[in-house]
C-alpha positions as CSV (number, residue, x, y, z in Angstrom):
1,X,2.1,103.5,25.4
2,X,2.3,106.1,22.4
3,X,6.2,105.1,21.9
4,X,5.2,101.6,21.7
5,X,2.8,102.3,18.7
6,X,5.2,104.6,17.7
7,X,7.8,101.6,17.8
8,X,5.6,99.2,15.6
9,X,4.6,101.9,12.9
10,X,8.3,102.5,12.2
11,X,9.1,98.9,12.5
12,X,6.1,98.0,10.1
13,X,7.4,100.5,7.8
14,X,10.8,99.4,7.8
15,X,9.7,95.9,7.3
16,X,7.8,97.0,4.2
17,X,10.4,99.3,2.8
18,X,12.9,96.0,3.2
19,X,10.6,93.5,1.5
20,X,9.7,95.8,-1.1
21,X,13.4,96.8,-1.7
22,X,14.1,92.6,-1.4
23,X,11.7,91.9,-3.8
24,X,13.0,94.4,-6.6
25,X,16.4,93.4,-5.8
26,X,15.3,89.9,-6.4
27,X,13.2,90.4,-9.7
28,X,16.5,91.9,-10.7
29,X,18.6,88.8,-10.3
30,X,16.2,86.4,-11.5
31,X,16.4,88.7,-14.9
32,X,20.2,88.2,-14.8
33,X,20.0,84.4,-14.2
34,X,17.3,84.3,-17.2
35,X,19.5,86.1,-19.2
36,X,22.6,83.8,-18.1
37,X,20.5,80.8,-19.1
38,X,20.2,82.1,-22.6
39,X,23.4,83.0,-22.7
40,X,24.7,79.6,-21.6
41,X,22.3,77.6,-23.9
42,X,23.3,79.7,-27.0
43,X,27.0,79.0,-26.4
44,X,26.1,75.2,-25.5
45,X,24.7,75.3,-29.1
46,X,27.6,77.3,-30.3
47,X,30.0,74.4,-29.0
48,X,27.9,72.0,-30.9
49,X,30.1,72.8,-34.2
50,X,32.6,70.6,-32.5
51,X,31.3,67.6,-32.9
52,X,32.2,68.3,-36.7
53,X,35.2,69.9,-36.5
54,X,36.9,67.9,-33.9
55,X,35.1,64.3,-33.7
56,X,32.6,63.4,-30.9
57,X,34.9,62.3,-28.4
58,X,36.8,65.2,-28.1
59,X,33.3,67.7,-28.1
60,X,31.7,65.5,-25.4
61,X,33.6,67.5,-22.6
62,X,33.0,70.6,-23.3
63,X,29.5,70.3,-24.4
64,X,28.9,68.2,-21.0
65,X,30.2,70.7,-19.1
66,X,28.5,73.9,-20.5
67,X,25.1,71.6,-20.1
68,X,26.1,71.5,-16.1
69,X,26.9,74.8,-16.3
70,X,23.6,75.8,-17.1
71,X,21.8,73.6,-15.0
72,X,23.7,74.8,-12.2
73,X,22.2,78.0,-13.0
74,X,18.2,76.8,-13.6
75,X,18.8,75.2,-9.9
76,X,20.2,79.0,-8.8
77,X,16.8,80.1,-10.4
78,X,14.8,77.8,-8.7
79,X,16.2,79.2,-5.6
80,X,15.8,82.7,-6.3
81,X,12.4,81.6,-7.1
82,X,11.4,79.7,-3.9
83,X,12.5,82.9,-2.2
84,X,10.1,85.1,-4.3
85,X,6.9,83.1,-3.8
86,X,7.3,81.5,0.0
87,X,10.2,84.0,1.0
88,X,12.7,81.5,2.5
89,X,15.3,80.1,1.2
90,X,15.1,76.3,0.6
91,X,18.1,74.3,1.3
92,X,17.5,71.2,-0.9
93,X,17.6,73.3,-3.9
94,X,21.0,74.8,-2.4
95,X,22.1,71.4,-1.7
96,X,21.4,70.4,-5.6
97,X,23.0,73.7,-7.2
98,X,26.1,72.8,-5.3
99,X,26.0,68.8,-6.7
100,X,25.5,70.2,-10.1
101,X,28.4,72.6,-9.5
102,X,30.9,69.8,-7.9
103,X,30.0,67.8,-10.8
104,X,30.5,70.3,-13.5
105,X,33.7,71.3,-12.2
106,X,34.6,66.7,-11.8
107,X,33.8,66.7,-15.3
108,X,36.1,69.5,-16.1
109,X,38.7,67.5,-14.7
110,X,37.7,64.6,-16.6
111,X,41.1,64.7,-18.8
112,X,43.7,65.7,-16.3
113,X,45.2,63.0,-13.7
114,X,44.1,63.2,-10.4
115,X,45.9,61.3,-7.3
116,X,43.5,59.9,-5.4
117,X,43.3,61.5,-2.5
118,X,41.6,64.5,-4.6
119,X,39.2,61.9,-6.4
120,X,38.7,60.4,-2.6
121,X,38.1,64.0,-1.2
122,X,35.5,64.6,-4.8
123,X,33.6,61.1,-3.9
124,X,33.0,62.2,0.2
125,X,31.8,65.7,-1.0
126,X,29.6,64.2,-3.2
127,X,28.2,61.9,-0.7
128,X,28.2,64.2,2.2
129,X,26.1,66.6,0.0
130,X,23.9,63.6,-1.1
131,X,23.4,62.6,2.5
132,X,23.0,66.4,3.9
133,X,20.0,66.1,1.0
134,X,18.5,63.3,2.4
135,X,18.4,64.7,5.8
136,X,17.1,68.0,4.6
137,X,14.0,66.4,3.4
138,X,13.6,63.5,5.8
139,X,13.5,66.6,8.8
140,X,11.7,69.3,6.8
141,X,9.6,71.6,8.7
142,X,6.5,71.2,6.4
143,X,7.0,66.7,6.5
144,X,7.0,67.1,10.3
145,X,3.6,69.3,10.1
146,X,2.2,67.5,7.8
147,X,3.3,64.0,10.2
148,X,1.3,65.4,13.2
């Protein structure tokens, strides 16, 4: 009897100790991403001199891709932030960091020649992710509450 209160002190402690060490660990990151955002923006402005110096068509790409580049990071923030406030991790936002990232990196290849098995293999990624998202919130926990 007094080991099992024992037990649930110490294991109420160490679950405080870890979500209070999660949390910091987590305010941290989402400072990083914040300050990757900027980061990213300012050089997506930065590339902007492009369009003068080398005509629209050749800045497109690059300015395209550090635009998906940061947005890829804003959904990593979201994520980090769905964590914070309702501490689980929520795996449509997931799913639509790794779309933006695929993308980004199709558009990166946007000039280069790709057989097309690798622009076959890009497409079903894209579509499996699509449908895995589709899924996700069709047979999310809180839908199926709210259903019954």
């Amino acid at each position: 009897m007094a080991t099992d209160i024992l037990e649930q002190r110490i294991d109420q402690r160490l679950n405080r100790w870890f979500e209070t060490s999660a949390q910091a660990l987590l305010f941290l990151f989402i400072v990083a991403i914040l300050l990757t955002i900027l980061a990213g923006s300012l050089y997506t402005l930065y590339d902007l001199r492009l369009i003068v110096t080398e005509g629209f068509h050749h800045a497109f790409k690059p300015l395209l891709v550090d635009m998906l580049t940061v947005l890829a990071v804003i959904e990593i923030l979201r994520t980090a932030l769905a964590y914070f406030t309702e501490h689980r991790v929520k795996v449509t936002y997931i799913i639509d960091t790794v779309m933006v990232t695929v993308l980004t990196e199709a558009m990166a290849f946007w000039h280069r020649e790709m057989n097309w098995e690798q622009v076959a293999m890009l497409i079903s990624l894209v579509l499996a992710l699509a449908a895995t998202r589709v899924i996700t919130v069709r047979f999310s926990p809180r839908r199926l509450q709210q259903e019954l």
